[in-house]
DOFI-117986 format. One record per residue (C-alpha): residue in three letters; residue number from 1; x, y, z. Coordinates in Angstrom, 1 decimal, always signed. Layout:
! DOFI-117986
REC    r    k      px      py      pz
REC  ALA  NUM       X       Y       Z
...
//
This chain:
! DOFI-117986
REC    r    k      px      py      pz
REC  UNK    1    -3.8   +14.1   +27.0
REC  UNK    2    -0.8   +13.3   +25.3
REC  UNK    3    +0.0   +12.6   +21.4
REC  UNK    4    +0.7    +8.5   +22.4
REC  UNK    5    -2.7    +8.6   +24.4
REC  UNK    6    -4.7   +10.1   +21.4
REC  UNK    7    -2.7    +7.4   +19.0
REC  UNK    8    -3.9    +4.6   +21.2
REC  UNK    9    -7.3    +6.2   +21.7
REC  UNK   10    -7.7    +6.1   +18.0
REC  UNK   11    -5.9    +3.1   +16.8
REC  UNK   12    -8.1    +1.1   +19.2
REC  UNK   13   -11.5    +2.8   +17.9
REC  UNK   14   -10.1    +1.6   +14.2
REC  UNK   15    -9.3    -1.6   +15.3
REC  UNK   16   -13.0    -2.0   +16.6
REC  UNK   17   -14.2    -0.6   +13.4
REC  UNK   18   -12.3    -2.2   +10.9
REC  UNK   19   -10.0    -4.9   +12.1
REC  UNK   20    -6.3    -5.1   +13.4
REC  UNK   21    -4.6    -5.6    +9.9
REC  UNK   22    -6.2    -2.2    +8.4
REC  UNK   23    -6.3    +0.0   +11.9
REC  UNK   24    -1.9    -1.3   +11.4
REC  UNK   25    -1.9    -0.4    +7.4
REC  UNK   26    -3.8    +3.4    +8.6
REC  UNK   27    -1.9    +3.8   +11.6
REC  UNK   28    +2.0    +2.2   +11.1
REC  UNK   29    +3.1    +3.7    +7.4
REC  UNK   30    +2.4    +4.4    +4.0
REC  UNK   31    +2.2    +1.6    +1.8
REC  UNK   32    +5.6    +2.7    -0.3
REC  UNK   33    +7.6    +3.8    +3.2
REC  UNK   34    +8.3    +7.3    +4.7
REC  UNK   35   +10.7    +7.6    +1.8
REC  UNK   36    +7.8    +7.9    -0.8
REC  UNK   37    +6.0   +10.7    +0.4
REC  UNK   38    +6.5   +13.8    -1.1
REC  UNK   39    +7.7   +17.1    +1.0
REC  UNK   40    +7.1   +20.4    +0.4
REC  UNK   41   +10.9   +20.6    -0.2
REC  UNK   42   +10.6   +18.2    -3.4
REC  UNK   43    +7.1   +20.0    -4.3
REC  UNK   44    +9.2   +23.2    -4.4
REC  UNK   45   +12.2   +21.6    -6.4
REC  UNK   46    +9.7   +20.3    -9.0
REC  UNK   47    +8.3   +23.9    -9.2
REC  UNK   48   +11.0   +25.9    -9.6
REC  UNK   49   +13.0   +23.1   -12.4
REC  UNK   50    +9.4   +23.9   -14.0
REC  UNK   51    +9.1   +26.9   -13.6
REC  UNK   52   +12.8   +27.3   -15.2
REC  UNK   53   +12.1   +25.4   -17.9
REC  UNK   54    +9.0   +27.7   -18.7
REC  UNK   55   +11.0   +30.7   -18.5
REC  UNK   56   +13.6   +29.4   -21.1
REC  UNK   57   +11.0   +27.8   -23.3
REC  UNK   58    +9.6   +31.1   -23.9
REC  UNK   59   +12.8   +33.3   -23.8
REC  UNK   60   +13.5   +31.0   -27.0
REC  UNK   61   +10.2   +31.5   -28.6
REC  UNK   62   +10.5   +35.3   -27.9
REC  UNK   63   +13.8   +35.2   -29.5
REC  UNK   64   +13.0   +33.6   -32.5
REC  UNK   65   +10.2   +35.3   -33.4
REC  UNK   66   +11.7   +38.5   -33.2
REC  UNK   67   +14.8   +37.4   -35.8
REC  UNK   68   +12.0   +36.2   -37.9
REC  UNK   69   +10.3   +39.1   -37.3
REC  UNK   70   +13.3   +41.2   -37.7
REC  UNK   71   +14.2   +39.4   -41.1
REC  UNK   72   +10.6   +40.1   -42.4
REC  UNK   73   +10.8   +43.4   -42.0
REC  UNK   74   +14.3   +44.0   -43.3
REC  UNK   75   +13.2   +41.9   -46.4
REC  UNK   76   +10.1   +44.5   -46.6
REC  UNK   77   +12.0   +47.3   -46.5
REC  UNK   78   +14.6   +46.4   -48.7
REC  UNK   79   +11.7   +45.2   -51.8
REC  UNK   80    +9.6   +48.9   -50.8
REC  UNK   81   +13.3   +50.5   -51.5
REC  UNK   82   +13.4   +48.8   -54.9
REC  UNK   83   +10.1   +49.0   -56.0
REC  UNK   84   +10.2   +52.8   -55.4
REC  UNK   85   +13.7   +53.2   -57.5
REC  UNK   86   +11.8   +51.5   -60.4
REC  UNK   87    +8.6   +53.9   -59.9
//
């Protein structure tokens, strides 16, 4: 049996079960064209712009917590330094 046979097979079991008009809307396309649906192609796309975005996101994060980090510590230092001259 070929692909055409099964499509006839089964748009003439929906047309018996639920009309002409929807077995044509369930068989023919998707409401918004071929051109709406999404393909693995753009699913992949999408993923890896997120997935970038992610990655520099917290590259930034990492980076400014360490200078803050780095600042805190250098400010620590520097007030343990004094304090101990005084003592």
């Amino acid at each position: 049996m070929t692909t055409e046979d099964v499509r006839v097979r089964l748009r003439a079991k929906l047309e018996s079960t639920f009309g002409a008009e929807e077995a044509s809307m369930l068989m023919d396309r998707p409401p918004g064209g071929w051109n709406d649906l999404v393909t693995n192609q753009m699913l992949d796309a999408k993923l890896d712009a997120l997935r970038f975005d992610l990655v520099a996101t917290l590259e930034r994060g990492f980076r400014a917590q360490t200078w803050r980090l780095t600042t805190a510590l250098l400010a620590t230092v520097t007030l343990m330094s004094i304090i101990l001259r005084v003592v």
